[in-house]
N, C-alpha and C positions, 0 to 999 in steps of 0.2 A: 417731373419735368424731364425732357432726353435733353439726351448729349447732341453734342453734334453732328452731326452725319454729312459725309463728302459723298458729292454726284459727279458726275464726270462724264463727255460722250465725246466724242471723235474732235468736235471743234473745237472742243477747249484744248484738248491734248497740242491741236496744231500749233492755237494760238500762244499755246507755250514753247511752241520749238521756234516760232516765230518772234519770240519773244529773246529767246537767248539768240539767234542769230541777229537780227539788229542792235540786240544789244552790244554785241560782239563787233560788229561792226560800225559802230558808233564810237566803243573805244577804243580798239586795237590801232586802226589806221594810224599813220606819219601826219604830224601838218600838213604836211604839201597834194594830201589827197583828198580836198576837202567833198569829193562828190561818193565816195566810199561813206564819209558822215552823213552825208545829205540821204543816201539810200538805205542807211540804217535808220534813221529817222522816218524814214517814210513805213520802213517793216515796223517797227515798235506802233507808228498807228495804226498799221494796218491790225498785227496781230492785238489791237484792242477790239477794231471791227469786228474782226472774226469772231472773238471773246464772247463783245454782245450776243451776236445775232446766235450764240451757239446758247448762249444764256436762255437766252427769248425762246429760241425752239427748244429748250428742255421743262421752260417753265409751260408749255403749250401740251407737250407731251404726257406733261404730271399730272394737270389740270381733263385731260382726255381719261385718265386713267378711275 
C-alpha cells in the first residue's frame, strides 16, 4: 500500500494565498467596516473556485499521462 503522496501546481499555490488573504480580511477588520468582511468573504470563495478548477485540470493532466 503507498503512503501518501502531495501534488501541487500553480493554482492551488494561488488558491492558498487566496485563501489567507480573505481570511485576513474577514477577521482583522473594526466593526464599523463591515464591506472589508463582505470582500473577504467573497476571496475565501473565490480561492475555493480557483482550488477546484486547479484540482480538475491536474486530475485531467494525470489522466493524459
Amino acid at each position: 500500500m503507498n503512503g501518501w503522496h502531495f501534488s501541487w501546481n500553480l493554482g492551488m499555490v494561488a488558491a492558498a494565498a487566496l485563501l489567507v488573504v480573505g481570511g485576513a480580511l474577514m477577521v482583522l477588520p473594526r466593526e464599523d467596516q463591515p464591506t472589508l468582511r463582505t470582500a473577504g468573504f467573497g476571496i475565501v470563495v473565490m480561492s475555493g473556485v480557483v482550488y477546484f478548477v486547479a484540482r480538475v485540470v491536474q486530475m485531467i493532466q494525470e489522466r493524459r499521462k
